[in-house]
C-alpha positions in Angstrom: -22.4 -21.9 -4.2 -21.1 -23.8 -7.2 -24.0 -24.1 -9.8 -22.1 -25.8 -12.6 -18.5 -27.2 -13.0 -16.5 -27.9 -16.9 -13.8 -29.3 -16.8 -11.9 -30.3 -20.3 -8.7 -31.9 -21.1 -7.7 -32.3 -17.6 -5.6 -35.6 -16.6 -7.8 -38.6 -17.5 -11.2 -36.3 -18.2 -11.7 -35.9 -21.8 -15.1 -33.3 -21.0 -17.2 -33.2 -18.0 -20.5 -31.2 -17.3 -22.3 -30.7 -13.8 -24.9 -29.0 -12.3 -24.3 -29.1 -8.6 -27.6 -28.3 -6.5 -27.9 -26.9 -2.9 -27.6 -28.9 0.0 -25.6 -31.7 0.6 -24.0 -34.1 -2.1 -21.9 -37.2 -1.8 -19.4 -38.2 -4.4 -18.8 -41.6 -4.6 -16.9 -44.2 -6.5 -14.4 -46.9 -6.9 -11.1 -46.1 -5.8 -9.1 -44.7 -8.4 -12.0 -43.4 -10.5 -10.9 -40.2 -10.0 -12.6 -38.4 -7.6 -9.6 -36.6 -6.4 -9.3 -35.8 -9.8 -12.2 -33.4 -9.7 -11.3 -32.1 -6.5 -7.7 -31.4 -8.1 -9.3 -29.5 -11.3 -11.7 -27.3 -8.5 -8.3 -26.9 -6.5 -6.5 -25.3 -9.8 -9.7 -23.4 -10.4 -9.2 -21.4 -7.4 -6.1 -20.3 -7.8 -3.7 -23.3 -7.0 -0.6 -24.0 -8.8 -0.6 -25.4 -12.1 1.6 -27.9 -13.3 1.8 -29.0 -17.1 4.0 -32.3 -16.4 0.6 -33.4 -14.7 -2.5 -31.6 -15.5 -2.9 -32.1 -19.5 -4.3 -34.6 -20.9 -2.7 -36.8 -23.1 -2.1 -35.0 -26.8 -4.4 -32.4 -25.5 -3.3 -28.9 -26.2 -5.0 -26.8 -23.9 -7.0 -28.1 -20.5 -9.6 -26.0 -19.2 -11.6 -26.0 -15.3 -14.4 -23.6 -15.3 -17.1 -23.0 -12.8 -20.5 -20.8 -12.4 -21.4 -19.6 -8.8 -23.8 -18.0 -7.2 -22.9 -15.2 -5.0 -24.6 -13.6 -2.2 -24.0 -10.3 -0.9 -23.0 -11.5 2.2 -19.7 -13.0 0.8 -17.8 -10.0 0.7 -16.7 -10.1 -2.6 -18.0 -6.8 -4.2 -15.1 -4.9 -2.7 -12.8 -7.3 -3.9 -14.5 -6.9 -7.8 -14.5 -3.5 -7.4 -11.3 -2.7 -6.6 -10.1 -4.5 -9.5 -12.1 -3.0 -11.7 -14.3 -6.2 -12.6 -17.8 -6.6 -13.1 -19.6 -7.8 -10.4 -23.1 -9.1 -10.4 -25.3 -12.1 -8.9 -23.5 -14.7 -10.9 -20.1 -15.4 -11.5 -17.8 -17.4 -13.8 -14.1 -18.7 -13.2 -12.1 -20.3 -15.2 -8.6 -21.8 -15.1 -6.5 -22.7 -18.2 -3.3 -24.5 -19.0 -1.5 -24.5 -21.9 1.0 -27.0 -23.5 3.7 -24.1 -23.1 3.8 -24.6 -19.5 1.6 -21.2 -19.3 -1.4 -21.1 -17.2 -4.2 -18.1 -17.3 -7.3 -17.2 -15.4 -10.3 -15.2 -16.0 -13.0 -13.9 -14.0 -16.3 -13.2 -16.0 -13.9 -13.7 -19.1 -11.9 -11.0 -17.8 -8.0 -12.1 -17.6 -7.1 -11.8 -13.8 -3.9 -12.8 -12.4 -3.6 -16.1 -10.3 -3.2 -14.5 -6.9 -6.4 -12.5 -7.3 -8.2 -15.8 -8.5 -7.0 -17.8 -5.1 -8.1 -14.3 -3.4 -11.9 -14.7 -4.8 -11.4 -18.7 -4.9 -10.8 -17.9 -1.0 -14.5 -16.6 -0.3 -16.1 -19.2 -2.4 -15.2 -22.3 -1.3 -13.0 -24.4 1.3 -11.7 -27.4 0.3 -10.8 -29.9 3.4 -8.7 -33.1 2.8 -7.1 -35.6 4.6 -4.0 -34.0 5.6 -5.6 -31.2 6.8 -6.7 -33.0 9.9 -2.8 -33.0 10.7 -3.8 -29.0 11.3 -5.7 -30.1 14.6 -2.4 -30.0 16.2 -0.9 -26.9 14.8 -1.0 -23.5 17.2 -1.8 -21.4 14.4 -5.0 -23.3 13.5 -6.1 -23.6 16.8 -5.6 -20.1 16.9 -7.7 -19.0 13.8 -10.2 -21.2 15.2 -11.0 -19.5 18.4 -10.4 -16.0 16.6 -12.6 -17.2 13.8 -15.3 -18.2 16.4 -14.4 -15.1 18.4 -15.6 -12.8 15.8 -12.3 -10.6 16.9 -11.1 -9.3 13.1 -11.7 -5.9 14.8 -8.9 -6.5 17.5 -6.9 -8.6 15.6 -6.3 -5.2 12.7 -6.2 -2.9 15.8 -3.3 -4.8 17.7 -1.9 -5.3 14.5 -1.3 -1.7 14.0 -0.2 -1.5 17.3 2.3 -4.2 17.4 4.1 -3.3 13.4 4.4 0.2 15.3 6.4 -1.4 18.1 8.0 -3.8 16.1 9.4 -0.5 13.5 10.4 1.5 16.2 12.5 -1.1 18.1 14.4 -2.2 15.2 14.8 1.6 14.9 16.4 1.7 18.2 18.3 -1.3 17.7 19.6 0.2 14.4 20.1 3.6 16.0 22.6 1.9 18.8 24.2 -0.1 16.6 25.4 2.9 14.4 26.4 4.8 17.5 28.5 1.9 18.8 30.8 1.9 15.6 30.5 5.3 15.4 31.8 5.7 18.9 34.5 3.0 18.1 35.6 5.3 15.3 34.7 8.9 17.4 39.1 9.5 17.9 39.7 9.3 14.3 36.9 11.3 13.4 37.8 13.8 15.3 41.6 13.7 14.4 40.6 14.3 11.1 37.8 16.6 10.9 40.6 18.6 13.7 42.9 18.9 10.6 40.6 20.1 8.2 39.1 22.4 10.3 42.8 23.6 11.9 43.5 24.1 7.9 40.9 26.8 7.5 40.1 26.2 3.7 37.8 28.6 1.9 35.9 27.8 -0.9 37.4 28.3 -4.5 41.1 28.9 -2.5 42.3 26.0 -4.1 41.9 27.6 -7.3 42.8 30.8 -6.4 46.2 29.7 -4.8 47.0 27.9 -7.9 46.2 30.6 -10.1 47.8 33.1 -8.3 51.0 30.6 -8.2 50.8 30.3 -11.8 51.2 33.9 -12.6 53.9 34.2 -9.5 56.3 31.8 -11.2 56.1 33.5 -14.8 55.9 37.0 -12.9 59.1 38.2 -15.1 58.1 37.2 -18.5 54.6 39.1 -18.0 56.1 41.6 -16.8 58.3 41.9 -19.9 55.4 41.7 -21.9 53.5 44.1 -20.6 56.4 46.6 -20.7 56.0 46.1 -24.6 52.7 46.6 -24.8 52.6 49.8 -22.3 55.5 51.0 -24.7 53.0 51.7 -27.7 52.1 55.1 -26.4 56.2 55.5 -25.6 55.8 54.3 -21.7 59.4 53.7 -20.9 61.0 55.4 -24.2 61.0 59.1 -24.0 63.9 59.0 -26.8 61.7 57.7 -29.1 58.3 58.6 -31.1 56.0 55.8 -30.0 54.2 53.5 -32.3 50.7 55.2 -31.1 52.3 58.7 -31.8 53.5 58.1 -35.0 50.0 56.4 -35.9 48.2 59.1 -35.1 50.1 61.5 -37.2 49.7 59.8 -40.0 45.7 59.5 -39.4 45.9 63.1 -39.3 47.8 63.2 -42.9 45.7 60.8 -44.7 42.8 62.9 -43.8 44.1 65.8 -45.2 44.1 64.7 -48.4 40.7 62.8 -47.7 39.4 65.7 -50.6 42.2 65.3 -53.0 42.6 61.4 -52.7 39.6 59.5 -51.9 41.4 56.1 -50.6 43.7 58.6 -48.3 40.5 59.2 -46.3 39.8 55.8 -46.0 42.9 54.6 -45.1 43.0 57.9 -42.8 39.9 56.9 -40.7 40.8 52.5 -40.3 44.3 54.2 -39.0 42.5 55.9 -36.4 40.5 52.9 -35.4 43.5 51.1 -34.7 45.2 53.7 -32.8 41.7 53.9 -30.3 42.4 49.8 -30.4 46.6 50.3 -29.3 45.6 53.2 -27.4 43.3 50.6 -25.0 45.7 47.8 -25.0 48.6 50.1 -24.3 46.8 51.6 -21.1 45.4 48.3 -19.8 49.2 46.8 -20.2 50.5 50.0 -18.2 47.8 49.1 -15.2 48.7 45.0 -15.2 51.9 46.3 -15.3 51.5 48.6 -11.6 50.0 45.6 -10.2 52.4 42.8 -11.2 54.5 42.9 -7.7 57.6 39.7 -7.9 57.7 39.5 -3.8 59.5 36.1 -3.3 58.0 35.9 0.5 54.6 36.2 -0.8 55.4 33.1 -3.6 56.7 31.1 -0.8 53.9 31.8 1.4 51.6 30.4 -1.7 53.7 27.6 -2.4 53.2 26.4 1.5 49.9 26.8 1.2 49.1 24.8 -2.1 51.6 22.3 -0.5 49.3 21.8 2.7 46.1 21.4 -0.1 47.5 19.1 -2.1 48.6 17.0 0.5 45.0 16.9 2.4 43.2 16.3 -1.8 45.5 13.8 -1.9 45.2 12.1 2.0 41.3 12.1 1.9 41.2 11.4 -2.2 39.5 14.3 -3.2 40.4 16.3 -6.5 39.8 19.8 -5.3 39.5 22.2 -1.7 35.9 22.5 -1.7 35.8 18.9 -1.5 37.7 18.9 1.3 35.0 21.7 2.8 32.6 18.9 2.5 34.2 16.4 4.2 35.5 18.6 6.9 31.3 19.4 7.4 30.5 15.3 7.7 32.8 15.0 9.8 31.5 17.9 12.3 27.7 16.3 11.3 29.3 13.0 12.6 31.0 14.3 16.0 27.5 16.7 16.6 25.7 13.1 16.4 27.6 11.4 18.6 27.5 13.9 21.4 23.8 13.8 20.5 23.2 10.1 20.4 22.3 9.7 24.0 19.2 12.3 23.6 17.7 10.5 20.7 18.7 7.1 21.8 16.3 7.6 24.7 14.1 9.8 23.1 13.7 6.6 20.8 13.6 4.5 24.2 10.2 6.4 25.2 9.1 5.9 22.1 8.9 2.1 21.9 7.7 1.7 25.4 4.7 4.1 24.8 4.2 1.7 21.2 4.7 -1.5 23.5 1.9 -0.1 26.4 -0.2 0.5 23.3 0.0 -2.8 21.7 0.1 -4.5 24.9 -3.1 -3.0 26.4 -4.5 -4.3 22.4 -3.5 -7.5 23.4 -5.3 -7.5 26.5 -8.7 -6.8 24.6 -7.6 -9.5 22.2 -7.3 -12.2 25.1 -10.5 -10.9 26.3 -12.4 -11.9 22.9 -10.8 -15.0 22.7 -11.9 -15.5 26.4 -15.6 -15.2 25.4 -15.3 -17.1 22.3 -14.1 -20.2 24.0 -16.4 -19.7 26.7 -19.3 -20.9 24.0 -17.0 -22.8 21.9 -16.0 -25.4 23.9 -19.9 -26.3 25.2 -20.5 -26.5 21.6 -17.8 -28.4 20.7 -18.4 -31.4 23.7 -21.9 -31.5 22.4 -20.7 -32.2 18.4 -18.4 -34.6 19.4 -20.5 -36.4 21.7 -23.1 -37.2 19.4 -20.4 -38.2 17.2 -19.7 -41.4 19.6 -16.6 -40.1 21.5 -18.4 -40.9 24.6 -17.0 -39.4 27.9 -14.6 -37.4 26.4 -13.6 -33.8 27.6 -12.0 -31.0 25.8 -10.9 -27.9 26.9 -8.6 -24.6 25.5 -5.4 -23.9 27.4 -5.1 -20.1 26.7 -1.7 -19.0 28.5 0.3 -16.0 27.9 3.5 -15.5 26.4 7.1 -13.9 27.0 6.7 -11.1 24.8 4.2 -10.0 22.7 3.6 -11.5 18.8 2.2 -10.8 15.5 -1.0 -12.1 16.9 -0.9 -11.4 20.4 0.0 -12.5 23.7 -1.5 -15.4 23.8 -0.6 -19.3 23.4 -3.5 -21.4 22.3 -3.6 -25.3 22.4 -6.5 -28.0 22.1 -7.0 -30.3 25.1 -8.7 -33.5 25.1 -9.3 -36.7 27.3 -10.9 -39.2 24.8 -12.5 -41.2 27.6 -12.5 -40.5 31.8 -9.6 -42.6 32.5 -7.2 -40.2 30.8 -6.4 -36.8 31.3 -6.2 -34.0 29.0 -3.5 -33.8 26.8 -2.3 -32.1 23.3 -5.0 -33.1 20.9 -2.9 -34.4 18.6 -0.6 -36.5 20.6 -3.7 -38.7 22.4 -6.7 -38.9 19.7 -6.4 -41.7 17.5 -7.2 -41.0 13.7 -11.2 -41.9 13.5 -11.2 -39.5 16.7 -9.4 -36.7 14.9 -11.5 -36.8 11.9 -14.7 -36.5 13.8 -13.7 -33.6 16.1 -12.1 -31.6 12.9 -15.9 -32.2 11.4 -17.4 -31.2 14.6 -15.0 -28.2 14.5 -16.2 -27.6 10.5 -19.6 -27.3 11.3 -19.4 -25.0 14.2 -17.7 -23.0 12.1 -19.5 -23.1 9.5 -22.5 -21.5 11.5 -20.4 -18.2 11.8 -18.2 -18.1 8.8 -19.7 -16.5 5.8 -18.6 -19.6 2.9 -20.5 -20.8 0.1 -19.4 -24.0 0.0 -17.1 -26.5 1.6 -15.8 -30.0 0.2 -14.4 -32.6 2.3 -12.5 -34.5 0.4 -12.4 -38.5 2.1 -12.1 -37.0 5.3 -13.9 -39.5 7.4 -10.4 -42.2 7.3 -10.4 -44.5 10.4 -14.5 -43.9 10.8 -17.3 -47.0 10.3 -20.2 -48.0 11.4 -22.2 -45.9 13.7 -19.7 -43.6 13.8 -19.6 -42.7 10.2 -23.8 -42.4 9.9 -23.2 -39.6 12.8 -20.3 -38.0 10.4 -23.0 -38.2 7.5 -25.5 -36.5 9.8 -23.3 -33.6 10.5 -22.4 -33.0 7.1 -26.4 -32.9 6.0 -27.1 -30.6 9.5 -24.1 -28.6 8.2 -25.4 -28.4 4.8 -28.6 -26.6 5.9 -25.9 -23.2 6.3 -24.1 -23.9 2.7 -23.3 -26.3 -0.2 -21.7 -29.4 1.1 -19.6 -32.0 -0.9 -18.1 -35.2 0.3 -15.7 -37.5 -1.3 -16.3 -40.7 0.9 -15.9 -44.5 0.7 -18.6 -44.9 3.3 -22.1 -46.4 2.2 -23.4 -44.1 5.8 -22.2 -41.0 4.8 -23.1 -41.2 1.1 -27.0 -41.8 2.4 -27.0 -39.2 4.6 -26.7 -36.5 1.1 -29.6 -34.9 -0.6 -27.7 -36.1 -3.7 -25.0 -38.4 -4.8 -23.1 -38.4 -7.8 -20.9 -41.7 -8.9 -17.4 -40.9 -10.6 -16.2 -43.7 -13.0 -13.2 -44.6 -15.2 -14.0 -45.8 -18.8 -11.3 -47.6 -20.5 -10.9 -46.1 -24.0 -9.0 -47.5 -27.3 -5.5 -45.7 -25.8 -6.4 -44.5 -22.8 -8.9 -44.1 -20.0 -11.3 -40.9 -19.1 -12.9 -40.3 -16.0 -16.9 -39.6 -16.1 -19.1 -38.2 -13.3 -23.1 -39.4 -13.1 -25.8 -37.9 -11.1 -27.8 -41.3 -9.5 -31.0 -41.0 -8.0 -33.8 -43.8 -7.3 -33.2 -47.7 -7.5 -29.8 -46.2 -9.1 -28.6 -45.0 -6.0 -30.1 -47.8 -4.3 -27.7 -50.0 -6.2 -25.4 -47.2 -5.8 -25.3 -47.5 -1.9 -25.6 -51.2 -2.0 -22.4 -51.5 -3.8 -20.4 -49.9 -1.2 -22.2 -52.3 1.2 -21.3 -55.2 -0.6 -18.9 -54.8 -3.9 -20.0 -55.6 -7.3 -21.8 -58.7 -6.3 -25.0 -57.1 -5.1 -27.2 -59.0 -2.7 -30.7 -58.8 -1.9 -29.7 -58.3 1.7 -27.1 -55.0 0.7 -30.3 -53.7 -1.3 -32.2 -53.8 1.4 -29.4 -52.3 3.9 -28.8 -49.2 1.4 -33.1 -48.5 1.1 -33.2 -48.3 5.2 -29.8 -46.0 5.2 -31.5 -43.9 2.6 -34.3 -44.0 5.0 -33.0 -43.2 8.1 -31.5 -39.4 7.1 -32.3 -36.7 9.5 -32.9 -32.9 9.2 
């Protein structure tokens, strides 16, 4: 529950301080006080949008919305701490601030958090019902979360959950898988023209290079061959008339040794000779071997030329810049033909597959329907009871539960709220036959049934009882204190019978200031309330009579 609220700088309140108490408390006030104002600053609080353009106060810089709670274990919010690494213990302190920038931060036990995981703990603490929320009467989905809510089903709803994003997966996985078969059937002829070509061509790696290299030397097959004639003629290959290069360097090796005693540098120069002549000597064999090999055969050039031809034609047709490229391509191509001749195997392979995940979610669903089955089995006894005693005499209600075409994130199952508001009609969509007053009672009826089986602090209804009076309204006040006997209740309200039917009451109020106006908030009790009650009886001009009428409706509450 909510054990103390600050709220600073925010629209028209300059600094407010309350200490909310268990139980049930009315807020009450003149119209444009600024109730809704305080609602608004417990809304941002708990994680909802903040907006600069409306939420500071004039020439404020900063505005601020804090609030102490007490938690129970039973809340569930431990976990939540935990696994955000922040300190959790019997108390705990939010706060919300915004900042001229247009920035907004939030803390939890003065730990920055960020606002998702605020609205996340916000969430378990407190439930905040207006007056458009009794629109949600009509919607499926919150008929739905009431009967699952009331069901106590969270354990079928995760478990066909599973199931049903299992099924879901796999037949978009099937529908993908066809779908890429289809064009790749459409395209199967020229696929297999081309992967035909490549395959006809018989490329082995690095032959691209090869060829051209081989090419190369082919076309300058004379020149080399000159040259290595040269080179083989250092040792006199090719020139038996003459004393070769090699010969004639090793004689005079020889000589300049010889006088290696007699003239020092003769040795030296004696022994670099001979080094060359082991360096010639090499060259001069290696040149007569390249020489052997070098073979000018203009069939075999020809038969190169062709070939490089046919590579350079398929680089340049599939925009590749070298053969083993083209190896590649011509192996995606065969991965793309094995597939298609495959794609019938998987296809129905994937076929078995989603049917086994739809049997699965499908037979989740069933237990699903089942728990909803119980749950509006008590619900609806409940329910008639609630909103009998809330004056909508001979009415019946019931829960259409009929099943879908397929299966959905939440089932098989279509949920929708029946009433007949007296025994003349029949039952139709809730929302299309109850009038407004009607709607607001059952929606409290539905609250407080709730409330019995949902673990939540605290729940705040703000001016919720619209197109109630009389004894209608002192039967809304009663439910709200009943309800309050399960968790902190607070109630905006215009109406003198619900505001006596609180443990407490509190009166919001505008002061006008020099420049501008701030909204206060005063805990009444005693002759105060008294006057406090009487007021909404009567207006400002308090009689006797209204005096008396607010001391009997402070009388009359019920536990």
């Amino acid at each position: 529950m909510i054990t103390h609220l600050h709220i600073k700088d925010f629209i028209l309140i300059d600094h407010l301080e309350w200490d909310l108490r268990e139980g049930f408390t009315s807020i009450t006030g003149e119209t444009g006080a600024g109730k809704s104002i305080i609602i608004g600053a417990i809304e941002l609080l708990l994680g909802g949008r903040a907006d600069i353009r409306k939420m500071l106060r004039s020439g404020a810089s900063k505005a601020v919305v804090e609030a102490s709670f007490c938690l129970e274990e039973r809340v569930g919010l431990k976990p939540i701490f935990e696994k955000n690494d922040l300190d959790y213990s019997s108390t705990c302190i939010l706060r919300r601030e915004v900042l001229k920038s247009g920035k907004s931060r939030a803390f939890v036990n003065d730990t920055p958090v960020s606002a998702g995981l605020l609205k996340e703990i916000g969430d378990h603490l407190v439930d905040i019902h207006s007056q458009h929320h009794n629109r949600l009467i009509g919607d499926p989905d919150f008929q739905r979360s009431v009967i699952d809510t009331l069901s106590d089903n969270q354990g079928e709803r995760e478990a066909y959950a599973e199931k049903y994003v299992l099924y879901r997966r796999l037949s978009a996985q099937l529908t993908s898988e066809q779908e890429r078969v289809r064009k790749q059937r459409e395209e199967e002829d020229y696929i297999s023209f081309q992967y035909k070509q490549l395959s006809d061509a018989h490329i082995t790696s690095g032959e691209e290079a090869e060829v051209r290299e081989r090419l190369t030397m082919a076309e300058h097959a004379t020149e080399i061959s000159q040259l290595m004639q040269e080179l083989a003629g250092l040792d006199g290959y090719g020139r038996e008339e003459e004393v070769s290069v090699l010969s004639r360097l090793h004689t005079l090796a020889h000589d300049c040794k010889g006088f290696a005693d007699t003239f020092a540098p003769a040795g030296e120069y004696g022994e670099r000779l001979e080094a060359v002549y082991i360096e010639l000597a090499d060259i001069s064999s290696d040149a007569s071997r390249q020489l052997d090999e070098i073979e000018i055969d203009p069939q075999e050039v020809a038969r190169l030329q062709e070939r490089m031809n046919l590579l350079q034609s398929l680089m340049y047709k599939h925009n590749v810049s070298d053969g083993d490229e083209l190896i590649k391509l011509r192996d995606r191509y065969k991965e793309q033909l094995d597939s298609i001749t495959s794609a019938d195997d998987r296809i129905e392979e994937l076929r078995r597959e989603v049917e086994r995940a739809r049997r699965d979610a499908a037979e989740m669903a069933q237990q699903l329907t089942k728990s909803r089955e119980r749950g509006i089995k008590s619900f609806v006894p409940s329910l008639m009871e609630a909103i009998d005693e809330l004056g909508i005499a001979g009415a019946s209600f019931k829960v259409s539960l009929t099943k879908t075409k397929d299966l959905t994130p939440t089932g098989e199952d279509e949920i929708q709220f029946l009433i007949a508001t007296n025994k003349q009609t029949t039952l139709q969509p809730i929302d299309e036959i109850a009038s407004g007053g009607e709607i607001s009672r059952i929606m409290l009826a539905l609250k407080a049934i709730i409330a019995e089986r949902q673990i939540l602090p605290t729940i705040i209804f703000d001016e919720i009882d619209t197109g109630v009076s009389g004894r209608a309204a002192e039967k809304l006040g009663r439910i709200m204190r009943r309800l309050s006997r399960h968790l902190q209740v607070l109630s905006i309200t215009h109406l003198p019978q619900i505001a006596a039917q609180a443990d407490h009451q509190v009166v919001v109020e505008k002061e006008e200031g020099q420049d501008t106006y701030n909204t206060s908030l005063r805990p009444v009790e005693g002759e105060e309330r008294v006057a406090a009650i009487a007021a909404m009886l009567s207006g400002a001009a308090q009689t006797e009579a209204a005096l008396d009428n607010a001391r009997e409706l402070l009388a009359h509450t019920e536990d």
